[in-house]
C-alpha positions in Angstrom: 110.4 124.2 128.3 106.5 123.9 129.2 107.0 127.0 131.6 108.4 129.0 128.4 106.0 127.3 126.0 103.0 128.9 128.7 104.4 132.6 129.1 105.2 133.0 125.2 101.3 131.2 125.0 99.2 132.7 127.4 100.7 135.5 129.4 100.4 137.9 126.7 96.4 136.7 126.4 95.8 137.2 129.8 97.6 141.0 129.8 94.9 141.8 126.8 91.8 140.5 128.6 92.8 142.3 131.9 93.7 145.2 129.8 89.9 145.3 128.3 88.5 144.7 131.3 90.0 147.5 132.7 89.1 149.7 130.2 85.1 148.8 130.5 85.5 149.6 133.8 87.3 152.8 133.0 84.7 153.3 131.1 81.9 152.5 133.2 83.0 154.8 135.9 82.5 157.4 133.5 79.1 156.4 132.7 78.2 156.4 136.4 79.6 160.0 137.2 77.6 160.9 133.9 74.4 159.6 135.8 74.1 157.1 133.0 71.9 154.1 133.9 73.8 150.5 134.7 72.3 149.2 131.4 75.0 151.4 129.4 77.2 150.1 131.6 76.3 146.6 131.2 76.5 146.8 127.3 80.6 148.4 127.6 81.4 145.0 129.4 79.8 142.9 126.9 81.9 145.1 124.1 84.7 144.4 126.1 84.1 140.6 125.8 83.5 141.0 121.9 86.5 142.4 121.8 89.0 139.8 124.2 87.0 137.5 122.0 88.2 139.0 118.9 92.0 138.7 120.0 91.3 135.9 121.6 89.8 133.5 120.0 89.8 130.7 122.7 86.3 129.2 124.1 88.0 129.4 127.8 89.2 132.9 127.6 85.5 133.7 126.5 84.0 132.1 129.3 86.7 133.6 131.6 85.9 137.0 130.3 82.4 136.4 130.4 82.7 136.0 134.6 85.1 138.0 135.0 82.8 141.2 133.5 80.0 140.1 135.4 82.0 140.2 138.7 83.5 143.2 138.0 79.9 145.1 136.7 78.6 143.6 140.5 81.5 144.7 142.4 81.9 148.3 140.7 78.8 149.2 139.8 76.0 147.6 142.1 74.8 148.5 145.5 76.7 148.3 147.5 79.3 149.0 146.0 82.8 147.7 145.8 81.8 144.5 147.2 79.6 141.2 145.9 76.3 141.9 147.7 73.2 142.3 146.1 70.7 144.0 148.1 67.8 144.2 144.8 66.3 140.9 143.5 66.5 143.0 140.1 70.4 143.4 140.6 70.4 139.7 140.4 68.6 139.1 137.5 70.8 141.6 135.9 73.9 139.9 136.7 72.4 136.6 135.6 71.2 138.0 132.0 74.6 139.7 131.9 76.9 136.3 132.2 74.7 134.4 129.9 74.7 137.2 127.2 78.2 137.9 127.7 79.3 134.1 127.5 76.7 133.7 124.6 78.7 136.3 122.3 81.9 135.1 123.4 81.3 132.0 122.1 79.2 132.4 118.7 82.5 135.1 118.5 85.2 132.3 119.5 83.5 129.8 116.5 83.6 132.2 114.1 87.2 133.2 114.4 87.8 129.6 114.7 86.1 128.6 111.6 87.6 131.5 110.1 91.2 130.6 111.2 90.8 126.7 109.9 89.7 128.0 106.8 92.8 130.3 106.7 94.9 127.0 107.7 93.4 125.2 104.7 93.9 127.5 102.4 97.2 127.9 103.0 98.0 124.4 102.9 96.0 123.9 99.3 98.0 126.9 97.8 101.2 124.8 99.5 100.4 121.5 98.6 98.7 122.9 94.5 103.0 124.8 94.6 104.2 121.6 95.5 102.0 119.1 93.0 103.1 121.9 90.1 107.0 121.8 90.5 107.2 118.0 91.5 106.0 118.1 87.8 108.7 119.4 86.7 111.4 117.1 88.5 114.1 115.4 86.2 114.9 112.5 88.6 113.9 111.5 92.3 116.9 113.6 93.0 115.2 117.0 91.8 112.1 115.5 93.7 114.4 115.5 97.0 115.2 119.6 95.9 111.8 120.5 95.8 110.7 119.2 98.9 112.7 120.4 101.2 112.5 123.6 99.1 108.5 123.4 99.6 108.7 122.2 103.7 111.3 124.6 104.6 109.0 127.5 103.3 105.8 126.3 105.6 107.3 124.3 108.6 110.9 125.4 109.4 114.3 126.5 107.4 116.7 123.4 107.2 114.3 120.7 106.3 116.4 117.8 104.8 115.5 114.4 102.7 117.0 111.4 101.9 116.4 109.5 99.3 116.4 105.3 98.9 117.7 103.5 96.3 115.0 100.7 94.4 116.2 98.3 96.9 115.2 100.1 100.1 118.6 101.2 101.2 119.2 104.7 102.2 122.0 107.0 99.7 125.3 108.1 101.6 124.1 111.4 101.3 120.8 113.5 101.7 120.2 117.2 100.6 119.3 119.7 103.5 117.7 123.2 102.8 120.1 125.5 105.1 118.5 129.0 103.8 115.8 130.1 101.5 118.3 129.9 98.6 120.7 127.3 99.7 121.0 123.3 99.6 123.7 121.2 100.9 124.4 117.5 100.5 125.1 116.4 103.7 126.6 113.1 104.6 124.6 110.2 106.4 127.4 108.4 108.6 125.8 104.9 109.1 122.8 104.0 106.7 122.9 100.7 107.8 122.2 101.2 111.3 119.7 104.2 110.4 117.8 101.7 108.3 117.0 99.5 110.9 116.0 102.7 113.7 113.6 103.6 110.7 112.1 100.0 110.6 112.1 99.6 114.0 110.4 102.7 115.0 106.4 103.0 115.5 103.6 104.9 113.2 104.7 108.4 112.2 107.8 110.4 112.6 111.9 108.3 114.2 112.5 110.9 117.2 116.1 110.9 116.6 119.0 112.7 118.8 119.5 115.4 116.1 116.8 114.9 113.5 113.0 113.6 113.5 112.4 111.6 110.7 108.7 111.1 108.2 109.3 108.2 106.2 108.1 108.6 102.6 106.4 105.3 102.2 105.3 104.2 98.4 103.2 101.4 97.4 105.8 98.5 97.7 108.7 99.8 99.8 110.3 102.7 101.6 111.1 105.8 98.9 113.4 107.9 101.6 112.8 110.0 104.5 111.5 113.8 105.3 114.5 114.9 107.9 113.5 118.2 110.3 116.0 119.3 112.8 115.0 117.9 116.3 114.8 121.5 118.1 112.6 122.8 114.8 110.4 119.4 115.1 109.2 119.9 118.5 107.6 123.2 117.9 105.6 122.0 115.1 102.0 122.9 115.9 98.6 120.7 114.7 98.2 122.6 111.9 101.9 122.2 110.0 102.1 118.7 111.2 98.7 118.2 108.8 100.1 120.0 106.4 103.4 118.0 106.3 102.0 114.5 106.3 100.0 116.2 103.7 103.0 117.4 101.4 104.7 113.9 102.6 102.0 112.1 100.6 102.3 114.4 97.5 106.0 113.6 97.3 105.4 109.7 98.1 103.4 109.5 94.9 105.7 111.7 92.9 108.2 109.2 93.6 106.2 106.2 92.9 105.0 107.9 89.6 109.4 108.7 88.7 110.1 104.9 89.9 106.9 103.3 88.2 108.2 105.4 85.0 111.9 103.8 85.3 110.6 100.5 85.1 108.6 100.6 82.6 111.1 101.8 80.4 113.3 99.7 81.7 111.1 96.5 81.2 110.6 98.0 77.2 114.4 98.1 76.8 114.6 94.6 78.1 111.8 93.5 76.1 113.3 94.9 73.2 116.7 93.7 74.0 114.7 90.3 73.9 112.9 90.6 71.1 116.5 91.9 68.9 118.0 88.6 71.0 115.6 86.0 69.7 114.9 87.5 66.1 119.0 86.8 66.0 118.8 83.3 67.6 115.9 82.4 65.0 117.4 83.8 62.2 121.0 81.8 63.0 119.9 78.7 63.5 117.3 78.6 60.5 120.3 79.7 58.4 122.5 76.9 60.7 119.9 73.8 60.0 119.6 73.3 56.4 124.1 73.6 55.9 123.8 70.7 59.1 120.8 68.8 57.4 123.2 68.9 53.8 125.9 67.8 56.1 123.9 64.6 58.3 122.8 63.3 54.8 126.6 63.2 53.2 127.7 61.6 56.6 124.9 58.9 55.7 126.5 58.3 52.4 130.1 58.7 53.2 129.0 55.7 55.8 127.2 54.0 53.4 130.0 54.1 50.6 132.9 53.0 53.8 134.1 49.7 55.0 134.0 48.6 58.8 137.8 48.8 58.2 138.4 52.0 56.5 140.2 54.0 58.5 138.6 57.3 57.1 135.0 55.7 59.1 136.4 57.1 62.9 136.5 60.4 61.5 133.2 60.2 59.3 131.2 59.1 62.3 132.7 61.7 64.4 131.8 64.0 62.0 128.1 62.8 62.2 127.9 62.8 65.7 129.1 66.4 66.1 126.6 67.2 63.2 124.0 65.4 65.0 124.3 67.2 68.1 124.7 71.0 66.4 121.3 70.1 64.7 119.6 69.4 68.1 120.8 72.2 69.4 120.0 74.3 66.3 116.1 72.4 66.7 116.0 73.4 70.8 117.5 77.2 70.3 114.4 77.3 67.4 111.7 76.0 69.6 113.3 78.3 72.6 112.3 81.2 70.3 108.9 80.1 69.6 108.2 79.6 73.0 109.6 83.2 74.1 107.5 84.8 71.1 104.2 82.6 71.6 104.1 81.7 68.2 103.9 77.8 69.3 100.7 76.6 68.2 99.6 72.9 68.7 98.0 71.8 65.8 96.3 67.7 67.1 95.6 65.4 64.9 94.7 62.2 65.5 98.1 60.1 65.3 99.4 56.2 65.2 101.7 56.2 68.1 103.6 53.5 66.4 104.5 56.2 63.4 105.8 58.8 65.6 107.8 56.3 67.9 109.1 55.1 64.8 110.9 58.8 63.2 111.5 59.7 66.7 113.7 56.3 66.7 114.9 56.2 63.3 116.5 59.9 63.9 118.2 58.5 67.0 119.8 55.4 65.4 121.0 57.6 62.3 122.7 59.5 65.0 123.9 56.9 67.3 123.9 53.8 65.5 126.0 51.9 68.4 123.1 52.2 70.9 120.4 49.6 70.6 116.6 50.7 72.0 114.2 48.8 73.2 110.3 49.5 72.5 106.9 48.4 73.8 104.4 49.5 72.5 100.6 48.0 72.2 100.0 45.2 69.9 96.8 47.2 68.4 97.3 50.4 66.5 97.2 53.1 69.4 95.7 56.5 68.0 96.8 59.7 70.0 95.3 63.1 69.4 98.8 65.0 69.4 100.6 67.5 67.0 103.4 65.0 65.4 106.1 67.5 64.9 106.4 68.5 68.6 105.6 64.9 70.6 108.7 63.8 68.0 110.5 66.8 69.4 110.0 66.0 73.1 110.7 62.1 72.2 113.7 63.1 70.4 115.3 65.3 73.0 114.0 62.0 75.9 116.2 59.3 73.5 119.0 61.9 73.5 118.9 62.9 77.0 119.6 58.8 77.8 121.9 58.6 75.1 124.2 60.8 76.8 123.9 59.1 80.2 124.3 55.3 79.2 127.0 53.6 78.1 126.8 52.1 74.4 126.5 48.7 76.5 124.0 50.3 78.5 120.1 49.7 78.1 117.6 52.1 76.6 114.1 51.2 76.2 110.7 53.5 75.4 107.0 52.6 76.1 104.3 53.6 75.6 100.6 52.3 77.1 97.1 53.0 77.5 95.7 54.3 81.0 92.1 53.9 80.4 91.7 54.6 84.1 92.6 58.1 83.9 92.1 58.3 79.8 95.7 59.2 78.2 98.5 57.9 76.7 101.9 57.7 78.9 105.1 57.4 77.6 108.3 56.6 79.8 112.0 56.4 78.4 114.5 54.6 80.3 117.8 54.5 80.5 120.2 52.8 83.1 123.0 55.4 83.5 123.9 57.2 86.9 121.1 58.7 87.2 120.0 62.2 88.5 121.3 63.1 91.9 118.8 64.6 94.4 119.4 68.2 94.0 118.8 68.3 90.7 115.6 66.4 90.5 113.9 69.4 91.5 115.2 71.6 88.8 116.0 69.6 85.7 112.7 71.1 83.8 113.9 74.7 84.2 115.6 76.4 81.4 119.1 76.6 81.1 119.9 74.8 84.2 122.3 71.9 83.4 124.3 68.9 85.4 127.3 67.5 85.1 127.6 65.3 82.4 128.3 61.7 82.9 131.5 61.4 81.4 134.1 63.7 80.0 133.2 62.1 76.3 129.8 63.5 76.2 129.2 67.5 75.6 127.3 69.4 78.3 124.1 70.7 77.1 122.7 74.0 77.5 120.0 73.1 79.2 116.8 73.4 77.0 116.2 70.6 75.9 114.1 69.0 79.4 112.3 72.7 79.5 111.1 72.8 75.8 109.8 68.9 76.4 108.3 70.2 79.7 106.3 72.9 77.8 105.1 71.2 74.9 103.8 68.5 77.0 101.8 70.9 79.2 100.2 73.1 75.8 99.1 69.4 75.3 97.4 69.0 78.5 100.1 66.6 79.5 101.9 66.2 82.5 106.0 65.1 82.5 108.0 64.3 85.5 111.5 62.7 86.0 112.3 59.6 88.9 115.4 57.6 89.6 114.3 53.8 88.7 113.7 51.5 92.0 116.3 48.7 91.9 118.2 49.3 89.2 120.7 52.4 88.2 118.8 54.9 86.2 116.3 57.4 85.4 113.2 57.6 83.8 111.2 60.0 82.0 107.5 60.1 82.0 105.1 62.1 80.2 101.0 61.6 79.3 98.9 63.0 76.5 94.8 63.2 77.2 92.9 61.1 74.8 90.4 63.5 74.2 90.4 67.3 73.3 90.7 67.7 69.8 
């Protein structure tokens, strides 16, 4: 292969400076027959080094030119002739100026064609890459993107340039498209992505020498976009020049598809946002229109209880009637507060509160509820003032008490507390119950939305887990801190959450 690369390279070079030299000499032999002096002489071989130089722009084959004149000007044209003697000190310095001059032009020839050629080179590959930029423009998906690369490489590096595209998760498609003429594409099928996946991974800086294709990843800002595919025999006789300009045209497609993918998910992110915004407009509007029907129907329950015996047998039903009531209208009051939260329209408004009030409603909603269940409170002996917003701390004490509720037994024990830590200057309030208590897994997840455990019983309803998250968040827009523990000696769990004294 080298020995072919060098006779298709330089054979035909050296042919053209042999073939000038020869003609200066022709030349020159003329000149001397003339009786012309050795200066004319002199001056052909120089034009025959401007020349080679011209063809040949190459700072050796100027230099080799350069000597090669001189020798031949001494050996042809200098006495004695036909050999490298110099009998004259003159002759000498004539050869001397001659190689300098001659290797002089050569060179200040050789930079110009070479500066001229680079300029050439980037020229071409501005126009390239300013066609390229213009129709990726244009592209309808990161599929058309694919079309017009391959389109746009095969016209400046080789014909059957091919790419394959990856999906948003980094995996590469079954299938790429390859260019296979100037007005051809072909989806061709990739037989193991998998495996090809982890070749591309694996491989070093710049292009996977593959047995049939060498592949230029197109590499975005978070992950792998696809690959530019050459054929292997086409790859290897890329020069300096379209290498440059195909890590150039590389980049160009690498942002186009960023730009498409970044494009996707932003409309995709405002179709879920609007899908979310339609969702909780729906949930708000349901259970506003849900909670004054349930708050008609807890009051009647209250009276129907009222106006019944212990012994009537209509009471069973009654009470079941307020306990399902009950526990619609504390869902209806967590799916509410859910859509608050997701719009940011909860605002803590903290006032300066007796604790012993809001322990109070909190408890008098539970009892209503569950009148079987007897709770047991501490509180201080003092009034206890609490900068807090009294709707929501009622809320997150409400859902605490209904939280134990459903783990305890109506035997069971149920106590809330609340005390002073002038230590760290805030309130704390714990709730204890002595059910089950929480297993281990799910102690480090009971404060996310929507995650639920098993209830305790088959008689209690599973929740849908908001009610934990919702405390968890109203306690923090506080400045508060909540956390959950299984009690030390006895069965159990307990709820603990602190307000700041200060901050209003």
């Amino acid at each position: 292969m080298k020995a072919k690369m060098f006779i298709r390279n330089y054979i035909p070079r050296i042919g053209a400076m042999l073939l000038m030299l020869g003609a200066a000499s022709v030349i020159g032999i003329v000149f001397l027959r003339l009786g012309l002096p050795e200066t004319n002489i002199a001056i052909v071989y120089l034009l025959a080094v401007l020349l080679s130089t011209l063809l040949i722009p190459r700072y050796l084959f100027g230099f080799i030119t350069s000597v090669l004149s001189a020798f031949a000007f001494d050996f042809l044209f200098m006495e004695p002739h036909f050999t490298f003697t110099v009998n004259a000190s003159s002759y000498i310095i004539t050869f001397v100026i001659m190689v300098v001059t001659a290797f002089i032009t050569s060179t200040l020839v050789s930079h110009t064609k070479l500066s001229e050629q680079r300029a050439q080179e980037s020229e071409a590959e501005t126009k390239a890459l300013h066609r390229l930029t213009k129709s990726l423009t244009d592209a309808a998906d990161i599929h058309d993107i694919a079309g017009i690369a391959v389109r746009a490489i095969s016209s400046v590096t080789c014909t059957r340039a091919g790419c394959l595209c990856f999906d948003e998760k980094g995996v590469p498609e079954q299938t790429f498209v390859q260019q296979i003429s100037p007005e051809k594409q072909i989806q061709c099928r990739l037989t193991d992505p998998e495996s090809f996946l982890q070749q591309v991974k694996g491989s070093s800086k710049g292009a996977f020498k593959g047995t049939e294709f060498y592949d230029w990843p197109i590499c975005g800002r978070e992950t792998t976009l696809g690959v530019i595919r050459l054929p292997r025999e086409e790859a290897q006789h890329l020069n300096k020049s379209q290498e440059r300009l195909l890590i150039s045209m590389i980049e160009s497609i690498a942002l186009a598809m960023d730009r498409f993918r970044s494009a996707q998910q932003r409309i995709k992110l405002r179709e879920e946002t609007e899908q979310e915004r339609y969702r909780s407009n729906l949930l708000h509007s349901i259970s506003h229109d849900l909670r004054t029907p349930l708050s008609g129907i807890l009051g009647t329950t209250e009276m129907l209880l009222d106006m019944t015996g212990e012994g009537d047998q209509r009471r069973p039903l009654i009470e079941g009637i307020g306990r399902d009531a009950g526990w619609l209208y504390s869902l209806v009051e967590n799916i509410l507060s859910l859509t608050r939260l997701q719009s940011g329209k909860l605002v803590v408004d903290k006032q300066i509160e007796a604790v012993e009030e809001v322990l109070a409603g909190a408890l008098g909603q539970i009892s209503r509820r569950y009148p079987q269940y007897d709770i047991a409170v501490c509180a201080p002996d003092e009034p206890f003032w609490v900068p807090m917003d009294v709707k929501l701390i009622s809320q997150v004490l409400i859902n605490l008490l209904d939280n134990a509720v459903k783990h305890t037994q109506p035997s069971g024990e149920i106590s809330i507390s609340v005390i002073e830590d002038k230590m760290n200057h805030q309130a704390v309030f714990s709730v204890r119950d002595n059910g089950l208590g929480i297993r281990e897994k799910d102690l480090p997840h009971i404060f996310q939305m929507f995650y639920t455990s098993p209830p305790p019983h088959s008689a209690v309803r599973p929740g849908i887990g908001l009610g934990l998250s919702i405390c968890e968040t109203i306690v923090k827009a506080h400045g508060g801190t909540i956390t959950a523990k299984n009690c030390a000696n006895v069965s159990g769990a307990e709820f603990t959450f602190t307000l700041p004294l200060g901050g209003i």
